[in-house]
Steps between C-alpha positions, in 0.01 A plus 500: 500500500754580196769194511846675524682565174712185369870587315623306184889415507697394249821443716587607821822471752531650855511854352362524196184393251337551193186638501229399240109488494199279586179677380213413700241666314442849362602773775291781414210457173669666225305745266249303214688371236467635175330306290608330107254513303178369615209329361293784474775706300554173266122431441533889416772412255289220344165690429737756332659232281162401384397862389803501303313238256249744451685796430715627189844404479701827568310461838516147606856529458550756693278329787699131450800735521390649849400134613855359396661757724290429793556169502814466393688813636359656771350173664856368535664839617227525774552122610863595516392828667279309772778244524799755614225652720445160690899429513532813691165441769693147552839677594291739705351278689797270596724810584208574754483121621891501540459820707274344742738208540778715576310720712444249706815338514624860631226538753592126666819598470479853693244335761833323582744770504782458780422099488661220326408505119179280428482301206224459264351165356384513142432364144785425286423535088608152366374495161361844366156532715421137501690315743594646866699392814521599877825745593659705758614814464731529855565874377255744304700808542620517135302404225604461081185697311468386142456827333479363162724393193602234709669725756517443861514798739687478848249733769416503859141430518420899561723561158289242355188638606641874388588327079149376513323815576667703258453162268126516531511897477681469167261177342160640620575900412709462200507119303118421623325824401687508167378162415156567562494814309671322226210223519191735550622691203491155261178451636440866450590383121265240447231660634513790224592184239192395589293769470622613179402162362154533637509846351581368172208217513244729667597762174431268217188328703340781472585599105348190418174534687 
């Protein structure tokens, strides 16, 4: 049996509070992460840099060229790549969480309609995630939604729910599949990097045998 939903405040009064978030652990299991490089690519990396001792110059530094710019250009862009990427699966999934909450805040709410207004007991945020204390909420008809920048947001819990939906539509259709294009395409890079460095051994193995 799923325990029910529990709402964050930062301050509340008999009308009003501020929303924020409690994550209790990944909503849905986002897509595989993109990898930096891995040990496989960098033991590629090192066998090349010991061919380049055994060919002529004009080549090896071509190949120490092509190693450099692994390492130190597209190994940082994709970690910054993968970064963004995980930045936007952590907004995701708290948008989602927050729409559970408020969800069923609404649904106690309308279970009650025509009856005195019931309040809700909850966590307070004390000290950013750390440090919580009991409240009491005595009415949950108008919520503050951060919505980012520092803003605060003034809904009724079914406007609340509404920004959310068309929050998540916009992060997972526009700022989510951008990033992971953007990161599968650095990968994309190293890959070929890669390969054109094995290329470049494989070539002058095989003049000197």
């Amino acid at each position: 049996q799923p325990s029910e939903p529990t709402v964050s405040v930062t301050s509340c009064s008999t009308t009003l509070f501020v929303v924020s978030l409690i994550v209790e652990g990944p909503v849905h299991d986002p897509p595989p992460l993109i990898p930096t490089l891995t040990t496989h690519q960098a033991r590629r990396i090192t066998k090349a840099n010991q061919l380049t001792m055994s060919v002529d110059s004009e080549t090896r530094d071509k190949m120490q060229e092509y190693a450099r710019f692994i390492s130190g250009t597209l190994q940082p862009q994709l970690q910054t790549a993968v970064d963004a990427r995980d930045e936007t699966e952590a907004e995701i999934a708290e948008y989602v969480q927050l729409r559970n909450k408020l969800q069923f805040m609404e649904n106690t709410q309308n279970a009650n309609e025509g009856s005195k207004i019931l309040p809700i007991n909850t966590l307070v945020d004390i000290s950013h995630a750390t440090i919580y204390c009991n409240a009491t909420i005595p009415n949950p008809r108008i919520v503050y939604v951060n919505v980012g920048n520092g803003f605060h947001v003034e809904f009724t819990l079914q406007e609340a729910v509404a920004f959310i939906d068309k929050r998540l539509k916009y992060l997972e259709d526009d700022v989510l599949k951008h990033r992971s294009e953007v990161a599968e395409g650095i990968a994309s890079d190293v890959e070929k990097a890669l390969e054109l460095l094995e290329e470049l051994g494989g070539e002058m193995s095989e003049s000197k045998s």
